[in-house]
N, C-alpha and C positions, 0 to 999 in steps of 0.2 A: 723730216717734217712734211716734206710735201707728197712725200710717195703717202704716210698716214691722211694728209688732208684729203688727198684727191682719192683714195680708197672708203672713206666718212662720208664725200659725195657722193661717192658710185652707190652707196649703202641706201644714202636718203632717197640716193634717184628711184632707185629700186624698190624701195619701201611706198613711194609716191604712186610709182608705177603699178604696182601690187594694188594700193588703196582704190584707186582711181578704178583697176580694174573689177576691183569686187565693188563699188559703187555700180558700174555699168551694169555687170550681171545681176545686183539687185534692183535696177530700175528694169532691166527688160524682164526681170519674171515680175515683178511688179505689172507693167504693159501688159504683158499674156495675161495673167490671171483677171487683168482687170476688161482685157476685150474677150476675155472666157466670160466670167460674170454677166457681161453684156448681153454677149448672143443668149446664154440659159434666160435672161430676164428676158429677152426679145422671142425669144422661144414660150414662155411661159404667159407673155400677155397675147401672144398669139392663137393660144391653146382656150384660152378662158373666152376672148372671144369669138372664136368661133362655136364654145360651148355656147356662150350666150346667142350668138345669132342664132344655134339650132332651134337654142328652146323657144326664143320666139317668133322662127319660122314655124314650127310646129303648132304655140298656141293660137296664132293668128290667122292661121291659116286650116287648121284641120280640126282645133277644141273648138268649145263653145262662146271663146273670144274672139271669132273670127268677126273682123271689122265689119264686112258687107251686111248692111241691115237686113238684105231678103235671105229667106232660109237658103243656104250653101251646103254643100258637100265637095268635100276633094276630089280632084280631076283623077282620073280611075283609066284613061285609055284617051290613045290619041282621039284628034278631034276628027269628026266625020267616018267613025266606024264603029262597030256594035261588037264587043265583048261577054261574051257569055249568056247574051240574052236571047229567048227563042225568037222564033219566025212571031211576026204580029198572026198570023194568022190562028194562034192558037188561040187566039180572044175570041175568033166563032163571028163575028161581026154581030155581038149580040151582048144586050145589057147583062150584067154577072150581079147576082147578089149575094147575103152572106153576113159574117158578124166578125167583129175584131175587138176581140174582149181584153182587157187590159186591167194589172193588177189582180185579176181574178174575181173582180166582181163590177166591171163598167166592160156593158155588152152595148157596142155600138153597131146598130145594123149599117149596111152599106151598100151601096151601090156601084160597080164599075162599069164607066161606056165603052166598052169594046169597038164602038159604031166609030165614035170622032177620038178616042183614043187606044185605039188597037196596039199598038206601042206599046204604052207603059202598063195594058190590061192583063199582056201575054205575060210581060213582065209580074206580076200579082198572082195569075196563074198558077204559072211556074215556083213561086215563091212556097202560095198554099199547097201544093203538089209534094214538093222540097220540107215543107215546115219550117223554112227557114226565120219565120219571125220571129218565132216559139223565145222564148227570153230573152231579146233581145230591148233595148231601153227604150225610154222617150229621152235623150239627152237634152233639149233645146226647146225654151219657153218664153214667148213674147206677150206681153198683157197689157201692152199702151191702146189707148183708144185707138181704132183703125190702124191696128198695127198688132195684131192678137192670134197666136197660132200656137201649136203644140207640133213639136217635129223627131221623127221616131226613126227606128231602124236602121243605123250606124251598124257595119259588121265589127267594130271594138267597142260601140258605146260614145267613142269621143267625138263623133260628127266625121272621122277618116271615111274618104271613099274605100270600094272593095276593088281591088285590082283585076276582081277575077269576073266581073258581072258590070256592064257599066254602056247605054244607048240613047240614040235618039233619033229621028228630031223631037223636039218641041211638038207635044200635040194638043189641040183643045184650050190654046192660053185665050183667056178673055180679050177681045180688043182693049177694052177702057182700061185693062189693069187693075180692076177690082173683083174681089176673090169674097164671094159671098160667104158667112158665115157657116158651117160643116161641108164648104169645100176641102175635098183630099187631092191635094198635087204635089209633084213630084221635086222633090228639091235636087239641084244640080247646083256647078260651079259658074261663077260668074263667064258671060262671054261664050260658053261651049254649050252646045245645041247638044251633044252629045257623052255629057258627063250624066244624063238622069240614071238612077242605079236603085238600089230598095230605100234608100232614106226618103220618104214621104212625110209631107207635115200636113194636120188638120187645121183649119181656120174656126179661131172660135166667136169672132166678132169680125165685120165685114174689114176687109183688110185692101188696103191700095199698094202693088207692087212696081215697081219701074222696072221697066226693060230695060235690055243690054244690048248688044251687040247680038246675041243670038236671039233676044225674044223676050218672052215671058216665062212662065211657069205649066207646065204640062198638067191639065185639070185631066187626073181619074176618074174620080167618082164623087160622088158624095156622100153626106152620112145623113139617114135619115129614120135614126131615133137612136137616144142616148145621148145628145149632145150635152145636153142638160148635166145631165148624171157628171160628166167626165169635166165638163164646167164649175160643178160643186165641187167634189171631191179632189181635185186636183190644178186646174189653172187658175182658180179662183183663189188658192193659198199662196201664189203668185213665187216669185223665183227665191233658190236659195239664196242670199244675199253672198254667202263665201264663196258663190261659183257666180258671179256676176261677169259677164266676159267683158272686153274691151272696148265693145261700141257703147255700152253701159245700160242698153234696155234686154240684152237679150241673156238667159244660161239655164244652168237645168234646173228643174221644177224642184222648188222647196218637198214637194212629196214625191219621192221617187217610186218612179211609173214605168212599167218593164208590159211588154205585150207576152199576153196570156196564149191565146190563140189567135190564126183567123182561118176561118170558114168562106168556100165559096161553094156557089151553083150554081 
């Protein structure tokens, strides 16, 4: 009898032992799987936001919801050097005229000062030389009172600088800050004297800009006939409301507006 009792024991011990042991093994694959789960989840919000940061590093910074109220373009090249653009000297130290037709039927003649903006005239130059504006958009449309412009020439359309073409300094910026009505100047990034590149905007109503850190706005030229024309037809139908960017007055023109030509001599 006791050799059977204490053999019953040894039985249950072992039986207890056994159980006990396959409880453990199923709580630590339990653990694993549940600190697996974890990392993929931890893995998986990590991935979404950085997709999300990209996309609105992107919008906010290079579309047409870019915050900064004064016309902007993406920094394109370190600061204090000139990228792809010619020597000023090719502006002749002499006024350039010419037409910058747009849509294929708003011919704006124009003006560039070579004299106080030799800079950004070589720049325009070289452009018309190139052909480079030839279909290229007007992405970005401002129409509040004193605060009113049309801004063009993006090399994707989205307001991106071009990596390849990008100088400065600042030339010809007004002291007071106010940008008379068919002034043409040169949009750049905030802070950098040397991000101006092809993205140009027109003013279609007298417009007051603040300075930064580097200055103001590089005045090219003017426009002096057609204003009118490009007023009716196009900023005066004022912005698409679906492309309204972020700062909430500014995006691209409800009539989409692409440069046709430009002429110079």
């Amino acid at each position: 009898m006791a050799n059977s009792r204490q053999q019953r024991e040894q039985r249950e011990a072992r039986d207890r032992l056994q159980r006990y042991t396959a409880r453990q093994e199923v709580n630590a694959h339990q653990n694993k799987r549940r600190l697996r789960d974890n990392i993929y989840a931890i893995a998986g919000i990590v991935v979404v936001a950085a997709l999300a940061a990209t996309t609105q590093i992107f919008y906010f910074t290079a579309g047409p919801g870019a915050p900064t109220p004064e016309p902007s373009a993406s920094a394109s090249a370190p600061s204090g050097t000139n990228v792809g653009a010619p020597d000023a000297a090719l502006a002749e130290s002499r006024t350039w005229t010419g037409e910058l037709t747009l849509n294929g039927d708003i011919v704006l003649g124009i003006e560039l000062d070579g004299v106080n903006a030799p800079q950004a005239t070589a720049g325009w130059v070289q452009a018309a030389s190139d052909d480079y504006y030839a279909g290229k958009t007007c992405h970005r449309l401002a129409t509040s009172q004193g605060f009113a412009f049309l801004q063009c020439g993006s090399l994707d359309g989205t307001g991106a600088g071009d990596p390849a073409f990008s100088y400065g300094p600042i030339e010809n910026a007004p002291a007071d800050g106010v940008y008379p009505a068919g002034t043409i100047a040169m949009a750049r990034t905030p802070d950098d004297a040397y991000s101006n590149g092809h993205q140009f905007f027109i003013v279609t109503d007298a417009t007051t800009l603040g300075t930064d850190t580097a200055g103001g706005y590089t005045v090219v030229g003017v426009v002096t006939s057609g204003l009118a024309d490009l007023i009716d037809k196009v900023t005066s139908q004022g912005i698409d409301p679906a492309q309204i960017g972020a700062d909430g007055t500014t995006g691209a023109p409800l009539v989409p507006t692409s440069i046709t030509s430009l002429t110079l001599r």
